[in-house]
MARDRENDO-335138 format. One line per 2 residues: number of its first residue (from 1); their letters; for each residue x negated, z, y negated of C-alpha. Coordinates in nm, 3 decimals, padded with zeros to 5 digits. Layout:
N
NUM = A = X,Z,Y  ...
This chain:
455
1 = XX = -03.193,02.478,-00.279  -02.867,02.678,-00.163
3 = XX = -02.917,03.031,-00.167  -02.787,03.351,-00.046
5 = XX = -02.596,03.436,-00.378  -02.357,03.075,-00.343
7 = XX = -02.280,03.158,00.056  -02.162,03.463,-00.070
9 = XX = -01.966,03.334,-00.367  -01.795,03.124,-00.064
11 = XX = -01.706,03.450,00.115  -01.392,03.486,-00.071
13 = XX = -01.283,03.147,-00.043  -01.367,03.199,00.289
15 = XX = -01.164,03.511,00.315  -00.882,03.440,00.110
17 = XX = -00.849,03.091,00.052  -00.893,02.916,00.360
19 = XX = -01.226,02.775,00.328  -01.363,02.607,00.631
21 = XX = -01.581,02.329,00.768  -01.295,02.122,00.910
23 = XX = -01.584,01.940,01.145  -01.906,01.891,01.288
25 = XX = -01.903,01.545,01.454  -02.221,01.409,01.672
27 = XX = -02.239,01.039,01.635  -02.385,00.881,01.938
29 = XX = -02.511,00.505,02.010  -02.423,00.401,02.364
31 = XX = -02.574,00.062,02.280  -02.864,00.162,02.515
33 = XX = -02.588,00.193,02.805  -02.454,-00.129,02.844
35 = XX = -02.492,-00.293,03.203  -02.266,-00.581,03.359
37 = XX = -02.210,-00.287,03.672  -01.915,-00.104,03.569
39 = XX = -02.008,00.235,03.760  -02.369,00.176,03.620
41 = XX = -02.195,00.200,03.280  -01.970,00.477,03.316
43 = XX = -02.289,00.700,03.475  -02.497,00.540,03.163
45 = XX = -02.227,00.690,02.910  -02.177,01.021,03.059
47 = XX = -02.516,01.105,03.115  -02.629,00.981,02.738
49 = XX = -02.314,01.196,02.577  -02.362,01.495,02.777
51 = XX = -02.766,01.502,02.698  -02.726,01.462,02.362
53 = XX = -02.452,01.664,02.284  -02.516,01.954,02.536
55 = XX = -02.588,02.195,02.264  -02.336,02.081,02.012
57 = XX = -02.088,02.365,02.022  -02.321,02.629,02.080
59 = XX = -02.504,02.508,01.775  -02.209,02.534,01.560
61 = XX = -02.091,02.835,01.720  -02.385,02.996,01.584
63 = XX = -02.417,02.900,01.248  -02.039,03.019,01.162
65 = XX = -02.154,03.325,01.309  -02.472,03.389,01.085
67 = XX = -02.333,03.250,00.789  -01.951,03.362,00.817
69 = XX = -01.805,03.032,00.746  -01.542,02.908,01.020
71 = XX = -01.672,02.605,01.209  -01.288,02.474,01.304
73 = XX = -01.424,02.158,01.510  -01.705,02.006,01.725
75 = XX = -01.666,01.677,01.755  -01.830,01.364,01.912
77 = XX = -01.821,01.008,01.772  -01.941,00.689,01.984
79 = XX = -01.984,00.319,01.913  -01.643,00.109,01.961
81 = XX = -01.614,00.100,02.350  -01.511,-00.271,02.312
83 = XX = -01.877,-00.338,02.215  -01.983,-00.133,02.519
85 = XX = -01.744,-00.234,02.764  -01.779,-00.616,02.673
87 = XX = -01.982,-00.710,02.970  -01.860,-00.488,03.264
89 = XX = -01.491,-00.492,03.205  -01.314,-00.747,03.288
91 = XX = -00.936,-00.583,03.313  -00.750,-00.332,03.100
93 = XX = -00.780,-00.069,03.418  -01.199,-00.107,03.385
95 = XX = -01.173,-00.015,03.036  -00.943,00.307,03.106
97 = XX = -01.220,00.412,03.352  -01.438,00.474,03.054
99 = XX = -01.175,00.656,02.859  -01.153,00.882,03.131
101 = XX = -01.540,00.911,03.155  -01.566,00.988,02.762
103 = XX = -01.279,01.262,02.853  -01.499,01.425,03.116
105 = XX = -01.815,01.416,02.887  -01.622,01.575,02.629
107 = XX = -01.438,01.846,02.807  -01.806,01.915,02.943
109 = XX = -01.981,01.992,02.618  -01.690,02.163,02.452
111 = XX = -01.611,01.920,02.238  -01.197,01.905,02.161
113 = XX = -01.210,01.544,02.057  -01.427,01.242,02.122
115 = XX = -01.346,00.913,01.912  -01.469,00.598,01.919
117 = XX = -01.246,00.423,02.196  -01.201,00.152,01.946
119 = XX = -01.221,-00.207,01.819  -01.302,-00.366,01.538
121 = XX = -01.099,-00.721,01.494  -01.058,-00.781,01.143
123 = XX = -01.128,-01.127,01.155  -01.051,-01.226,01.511
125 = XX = -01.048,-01.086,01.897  -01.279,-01.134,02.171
127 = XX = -01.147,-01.120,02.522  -01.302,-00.785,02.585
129 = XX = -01.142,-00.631,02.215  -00.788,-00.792,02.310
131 = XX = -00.845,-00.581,02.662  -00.931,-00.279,02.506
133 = XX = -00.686,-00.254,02.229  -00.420,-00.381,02.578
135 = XX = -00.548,-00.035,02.734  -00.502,00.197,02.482
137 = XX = -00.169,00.329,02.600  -00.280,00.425,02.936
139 = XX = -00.591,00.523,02.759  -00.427,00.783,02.575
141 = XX = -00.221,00.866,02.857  -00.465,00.931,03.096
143 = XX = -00.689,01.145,02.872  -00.656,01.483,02.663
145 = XX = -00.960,01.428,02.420  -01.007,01.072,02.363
147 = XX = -00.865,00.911,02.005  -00.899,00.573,01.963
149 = XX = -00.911,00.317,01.622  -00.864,-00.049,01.552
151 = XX = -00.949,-00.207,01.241  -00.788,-00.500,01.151
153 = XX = -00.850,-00.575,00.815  -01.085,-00.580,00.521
155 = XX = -01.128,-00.628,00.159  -01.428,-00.889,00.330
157 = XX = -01.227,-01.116,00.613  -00.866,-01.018,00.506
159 = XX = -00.619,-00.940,00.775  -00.593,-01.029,01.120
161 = XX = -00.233,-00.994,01.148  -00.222,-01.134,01.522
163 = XX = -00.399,-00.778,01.566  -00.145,-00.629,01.324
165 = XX = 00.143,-00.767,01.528  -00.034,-00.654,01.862
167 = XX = -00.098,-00.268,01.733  00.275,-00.324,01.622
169 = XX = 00.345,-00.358,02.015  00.027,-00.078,02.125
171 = XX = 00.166,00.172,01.884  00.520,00.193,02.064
173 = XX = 00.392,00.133,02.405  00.163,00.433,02.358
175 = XX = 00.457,00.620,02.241  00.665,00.533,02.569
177 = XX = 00.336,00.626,02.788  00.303,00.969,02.654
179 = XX = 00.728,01.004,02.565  00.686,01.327,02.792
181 = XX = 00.498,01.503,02.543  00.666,01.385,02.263
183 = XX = 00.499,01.042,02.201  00.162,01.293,02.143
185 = XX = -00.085,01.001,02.234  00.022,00.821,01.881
187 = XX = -00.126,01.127,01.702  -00.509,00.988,01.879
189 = XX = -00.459,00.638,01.768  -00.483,00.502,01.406
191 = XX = -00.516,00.106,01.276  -00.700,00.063,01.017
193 = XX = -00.815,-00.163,00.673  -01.181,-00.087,00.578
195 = XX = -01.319,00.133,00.855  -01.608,00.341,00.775
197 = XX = -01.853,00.379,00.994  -01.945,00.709,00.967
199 = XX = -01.623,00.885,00.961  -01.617,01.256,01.060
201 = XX = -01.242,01.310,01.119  -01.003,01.210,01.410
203 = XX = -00.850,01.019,01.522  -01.037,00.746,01.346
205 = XX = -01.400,00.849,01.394  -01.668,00.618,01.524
207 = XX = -02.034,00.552,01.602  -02.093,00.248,01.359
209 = XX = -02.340,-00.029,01.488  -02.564,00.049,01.188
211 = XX = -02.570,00.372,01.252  -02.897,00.567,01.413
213 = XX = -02.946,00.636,01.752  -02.760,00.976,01.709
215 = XX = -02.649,01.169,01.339  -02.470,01.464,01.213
217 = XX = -02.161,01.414,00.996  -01.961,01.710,00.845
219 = XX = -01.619,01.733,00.711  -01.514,01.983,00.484
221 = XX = -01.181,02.073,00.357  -01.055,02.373,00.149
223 = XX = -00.697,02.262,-00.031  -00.664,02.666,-00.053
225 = XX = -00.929,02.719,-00.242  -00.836,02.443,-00.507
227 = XX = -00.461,02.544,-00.532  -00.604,02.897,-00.599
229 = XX = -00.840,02.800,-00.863  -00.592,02.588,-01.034
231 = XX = -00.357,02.902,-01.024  -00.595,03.067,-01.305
233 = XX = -00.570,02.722,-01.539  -00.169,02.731,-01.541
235 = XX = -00.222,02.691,-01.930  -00.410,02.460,-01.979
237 = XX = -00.393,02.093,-01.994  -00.449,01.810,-01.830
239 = XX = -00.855,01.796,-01.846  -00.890,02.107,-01.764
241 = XX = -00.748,02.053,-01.427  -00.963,01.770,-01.422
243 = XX = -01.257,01.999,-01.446  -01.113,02.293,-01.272
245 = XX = -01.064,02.089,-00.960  -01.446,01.909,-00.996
247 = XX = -01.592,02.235,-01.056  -01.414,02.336,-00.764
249 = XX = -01.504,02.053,-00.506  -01.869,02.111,-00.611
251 = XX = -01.872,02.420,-00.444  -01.699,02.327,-00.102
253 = XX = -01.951,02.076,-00.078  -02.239,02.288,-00.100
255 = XX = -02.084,02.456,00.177  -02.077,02.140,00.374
257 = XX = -02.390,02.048,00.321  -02.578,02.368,00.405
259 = XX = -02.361,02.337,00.770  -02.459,01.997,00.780
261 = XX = -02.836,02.083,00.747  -02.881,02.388,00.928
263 = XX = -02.703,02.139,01.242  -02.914,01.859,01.190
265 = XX = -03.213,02.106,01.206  -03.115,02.328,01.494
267 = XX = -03.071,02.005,01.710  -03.302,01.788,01.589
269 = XX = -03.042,01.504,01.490  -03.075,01.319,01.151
271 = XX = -02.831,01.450,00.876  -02.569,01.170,00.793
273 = XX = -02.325,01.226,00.562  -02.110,01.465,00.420
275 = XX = -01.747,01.340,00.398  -01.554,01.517,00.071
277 = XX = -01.199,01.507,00.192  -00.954,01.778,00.143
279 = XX = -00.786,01.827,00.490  -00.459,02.031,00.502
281 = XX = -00.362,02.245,00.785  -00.019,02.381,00.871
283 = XX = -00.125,02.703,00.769  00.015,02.842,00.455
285 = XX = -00.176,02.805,00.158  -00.377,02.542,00.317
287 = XX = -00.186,02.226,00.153  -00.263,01.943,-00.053
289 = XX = 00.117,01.896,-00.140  00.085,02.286,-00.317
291 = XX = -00.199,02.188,-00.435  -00.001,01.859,-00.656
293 = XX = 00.317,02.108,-00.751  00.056,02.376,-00.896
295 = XX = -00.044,02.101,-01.147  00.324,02.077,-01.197
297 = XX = 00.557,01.936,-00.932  00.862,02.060,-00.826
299 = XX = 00.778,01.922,-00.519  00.564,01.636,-00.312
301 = XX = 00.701,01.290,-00.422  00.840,01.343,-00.733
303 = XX = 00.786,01.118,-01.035  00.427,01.161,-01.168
305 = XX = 00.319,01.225,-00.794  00.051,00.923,-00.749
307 = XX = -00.084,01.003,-01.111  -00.130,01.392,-00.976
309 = XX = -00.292,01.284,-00.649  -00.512,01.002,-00.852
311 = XX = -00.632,01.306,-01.056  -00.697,01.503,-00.768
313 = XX = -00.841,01.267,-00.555  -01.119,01.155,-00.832
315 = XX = -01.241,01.469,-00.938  -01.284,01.610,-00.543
317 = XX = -01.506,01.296,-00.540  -01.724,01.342,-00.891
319 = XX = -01.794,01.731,-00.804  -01.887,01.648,-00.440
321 = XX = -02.149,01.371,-00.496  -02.276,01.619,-00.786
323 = XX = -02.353,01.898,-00.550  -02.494,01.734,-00.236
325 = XX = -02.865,01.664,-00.297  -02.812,01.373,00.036
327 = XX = -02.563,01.183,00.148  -02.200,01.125,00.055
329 = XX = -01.958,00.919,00.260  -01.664,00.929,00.533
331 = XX = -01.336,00.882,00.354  -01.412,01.180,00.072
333 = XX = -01.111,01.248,-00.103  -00.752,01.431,-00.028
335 = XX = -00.563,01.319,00.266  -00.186,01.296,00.322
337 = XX = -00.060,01.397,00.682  00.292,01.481,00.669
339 = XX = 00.261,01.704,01.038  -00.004,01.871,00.892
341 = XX = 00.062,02.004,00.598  00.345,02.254,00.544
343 = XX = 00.429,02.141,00.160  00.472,01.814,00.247
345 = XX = 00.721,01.891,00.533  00.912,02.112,00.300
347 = XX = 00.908,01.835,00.032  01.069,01.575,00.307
349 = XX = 01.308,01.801,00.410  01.397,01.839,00.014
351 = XX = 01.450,01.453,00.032  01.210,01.488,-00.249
353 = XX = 00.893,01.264,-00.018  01.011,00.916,00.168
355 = XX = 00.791,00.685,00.359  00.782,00.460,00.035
357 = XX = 00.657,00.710,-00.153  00.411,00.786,00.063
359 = XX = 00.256,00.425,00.096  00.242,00.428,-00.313
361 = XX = 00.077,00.763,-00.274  -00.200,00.589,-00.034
363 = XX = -00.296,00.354,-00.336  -00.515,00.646,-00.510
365 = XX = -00.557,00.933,-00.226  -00.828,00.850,00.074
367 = XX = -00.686,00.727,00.386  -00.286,00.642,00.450
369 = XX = 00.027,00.692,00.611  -00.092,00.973,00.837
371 = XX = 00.057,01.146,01.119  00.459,01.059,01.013
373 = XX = 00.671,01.114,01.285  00.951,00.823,01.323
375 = XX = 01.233,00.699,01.489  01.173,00.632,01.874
377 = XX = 01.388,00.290,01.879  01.175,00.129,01.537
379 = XX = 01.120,-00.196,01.643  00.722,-00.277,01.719
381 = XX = 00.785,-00.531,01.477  00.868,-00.319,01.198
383 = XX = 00.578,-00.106,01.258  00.352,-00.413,01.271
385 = XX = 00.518,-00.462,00.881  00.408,-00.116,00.775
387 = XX = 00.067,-00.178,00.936  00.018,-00.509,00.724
389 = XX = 00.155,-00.324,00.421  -00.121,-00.032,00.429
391 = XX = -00.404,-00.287,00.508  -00.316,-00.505,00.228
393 = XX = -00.374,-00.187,-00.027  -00.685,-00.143,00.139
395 = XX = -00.759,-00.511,00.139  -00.719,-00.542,-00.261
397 = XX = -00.791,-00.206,-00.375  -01.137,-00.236,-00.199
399 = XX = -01.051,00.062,00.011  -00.989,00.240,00.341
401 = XX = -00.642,00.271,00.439  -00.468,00.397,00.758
403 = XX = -00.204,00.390,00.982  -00.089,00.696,01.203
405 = XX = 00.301,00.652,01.285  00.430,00.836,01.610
407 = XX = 00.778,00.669,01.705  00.904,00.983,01.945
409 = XX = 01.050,00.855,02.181  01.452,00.959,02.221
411 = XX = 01.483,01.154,01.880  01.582,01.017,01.565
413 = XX = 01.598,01.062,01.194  01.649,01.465,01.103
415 = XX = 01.528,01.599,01.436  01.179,01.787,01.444
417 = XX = 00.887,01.691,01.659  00.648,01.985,01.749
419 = XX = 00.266,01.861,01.805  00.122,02.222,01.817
421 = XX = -00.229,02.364,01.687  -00.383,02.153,01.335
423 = XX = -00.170,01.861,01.436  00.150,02.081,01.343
425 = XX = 00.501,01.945,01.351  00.682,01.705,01.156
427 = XX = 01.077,01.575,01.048  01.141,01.283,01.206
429 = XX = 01.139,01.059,00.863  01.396,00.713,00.810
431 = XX = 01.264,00.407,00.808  01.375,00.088,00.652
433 = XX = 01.583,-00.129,00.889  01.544,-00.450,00.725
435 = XX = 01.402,-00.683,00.942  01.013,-00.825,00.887
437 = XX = 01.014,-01.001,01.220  00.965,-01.347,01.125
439 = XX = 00.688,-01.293,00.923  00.551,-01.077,01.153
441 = XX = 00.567,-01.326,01.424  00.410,-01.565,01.185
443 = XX = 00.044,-01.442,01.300  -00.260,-01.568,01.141
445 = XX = -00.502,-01.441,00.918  -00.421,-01.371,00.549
447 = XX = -00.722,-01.458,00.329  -00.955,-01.255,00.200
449 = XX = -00.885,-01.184,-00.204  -01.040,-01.381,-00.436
451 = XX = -01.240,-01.099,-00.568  -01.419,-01.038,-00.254
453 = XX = -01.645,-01.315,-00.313  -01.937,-01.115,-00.490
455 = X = -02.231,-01.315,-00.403
């Protein structure tokens, strides 16, 4: 049972540290909304999201208020629109109607993201998927709170790199739709290996199939709070960070979870998960990079950098799943975004973090290359190489990895893109101009690994 004496023990994490509940997201089935009328559809979706979630915000509002722990986000998750859309849409321009319907719902309820305009083509596309992931550019053009997600590979089916090559293409046309606001609708988009389904965070949240008719899932994130208690450990050695950091995580997550409860109560949705991962903001002392130099780094990306992070990432998992009496899941463990996170912007501008680095990084921490602001001439090929790269160290590792590049359109490498607000702003980061494009065009599936074959 949490009690009054561990919220208050949060208080000065909360005060001083930068403790928060990143997110409260509302996962919603629209399987019930499904009709072969388009309009019949669209009505069906709004009405179901705006019932359900009418009292979302104002639910969250209120328990930060009585408990004193900043709610940042109120989010809503949906199933993947290409499973909804299937039957009514028969052009890209149908399936941008809905986009624009899930923006209305959301703007309506509060809510300052809604994910789930997504497809999931790991081993193949149907007509309907190849339309929706064909839309997403206007998609994210046309809307303020929509993000969408494609997952194109996993540890299961292997990759579909005909989708790889196609979100290759998606990726830079979405960049060229929204070049007016610095190729922002990129930053809403993210391809991934090994989606879960019950993902809190943006941009890559959705409303798995075998999910319930509706759930609460809370994110929590306090980086601050970890660099701080590692601060009072600078003597000792390297298991004692171990267990500094676990004893740490153990106490966000009670946090989480007593958010997570009190929401699932107050609205009468089933409690889902509680998702572990340590989200950096660009405030200051909210950083997962400071958080891998206060175990000893000079900076982000030097050598012993994936060992620090594997550390890191580990323990924030064995302390979490210790202190929630429920349900663990999401991605739970320390993510990476470059725009978001002040210490690793300082440590690119050093020249001390690359986009190599990075992708080894990815092989131990909980998502990917995240919200890395490139060149806006990279070829959609190249991209389409980095996409393939990520998924295949989801594909063996048994993981979830991501991909959230933003090619800005008409700046290049050393210029600065601003994004604003938690997405932040980034150095526009080099990336290697060796050509992949044969390959690429190659298409295909590669095969599952061998050790995927547990039955």
């Amino acid at each position: 049972m949490i009690n009054i004496f561990e919220v208050n023990e949060t208080n000065k994490m909360i005060e001083q540290e930068n403790l928060d509940v990143r997110t409260i997201t509302m996962g919603i089935s629209l399987l019930d909304c499904i009709d072969s009328d388009l309009a019949v559809l669209n009505e069906k979706i709004y009405k179901k999201i705006t019932t359900c979630a009418k009292d979302l915000v104002s639910t969250g509002e209120a328990i930060s208020g009585e408990y004193g722990i900043p709610i940042v986000n109120k989010r809503i998750s949906v199933t993947p629109i290409a499973l909804i859309g299937g039957a009514a849409c028969k052009t890209k321009e149908d399936f941008v109607t809905i986009a624009e319907t899930l923006d209305k719902a959301a703007k309506v309820v509060g809510v300052n993201f809604i994910g789930g305009y997504s497809a999931l083509v790991s081993k193949g596309m149907t007509p309907a998927e190849r339309l929706l992931i064909e839309s997403i550019p206007q998609a994210m053009a046309k809307t303020e709170r929509v993000c969408s997600s494609v997952n194109v590979g996993s540890t299961r089916t292997g990759i579909n790199m005909d989708a790889v090559k196609l979100m290759g293409e998606i990726v830079l046309e979405t960049a060229k739709a929204t070049k007016d606001q610095d190729s922002l609708g990129c930053a809403k988009l993210v391809v991934f290996c090994n989606a879960p389904d019950d993902n809190p965070f943006m941009a890559g949240a959705f409303h798995g199939v075998t999910e319930p008719e509706s759930v609460i899932n809370v994110g929590v994130s306090g980086p601050g709070v970890v660099k701080y208690a590692l601060e009072q450990v600078r003597d000792g050695d390297i298991g004692m960070v171990a267990e500094t950091i676990k004893k740490t995580a153990f106490k966000i997550t009670r946090v989480g979870q007593l958010v997570a409860q009190e929401a699932s109560r107050r609205l009468g949705v089933k409690f889902g998960i509680v998702d572990l991962s340590l989200a950096p903001t660009p405030a200051i002392g909210d950083s997962v990079a400071e958080i891998l130099e206060e175990i000893g780094l000079e900076h982000a990306g030097a050598p012993g950098t994936t060992a620090a992070l594997a550390l890191l990432n580990d323990q924030v998992k064995k302390g979490g799943v210790m202190a929630s009496t429920a349900y663990v899941g999401g991605l739970s463990g320390a993510f990476i975004p470059v725009s978001e996170d002040q210490g690793m912007i300082d440590a690119v501008n050093a020249g001390a973090l690359t986009l190599e680095k990075l992708e080894a990084m990815t092989c131990v921490c909980s998502v990917g290359l995240d919200m890395i602001a490139i060149p806006g001439d990279t070829k959609a090929s190249t991209i389409a190489g980095i996409i393939a790269d990520e998924s295949a160290i989801g594909m063996v590792n048994q993981k979830t990895t991501a991909v959230r590049l933003i090619p800005v359109i008409g700046k290049g490498v050393g210029e600065v893109v601003e994004f604003g607000g938690l997405l932040g702003y980034a150095p526009i980061m080099p990336v290697n101009q060796f050509s992949c494009d044969a390959f690429v065009q190659r298409g295909g599936r590669i095969p599952a690994p061998i050790h995927s074959f547990k039955n």
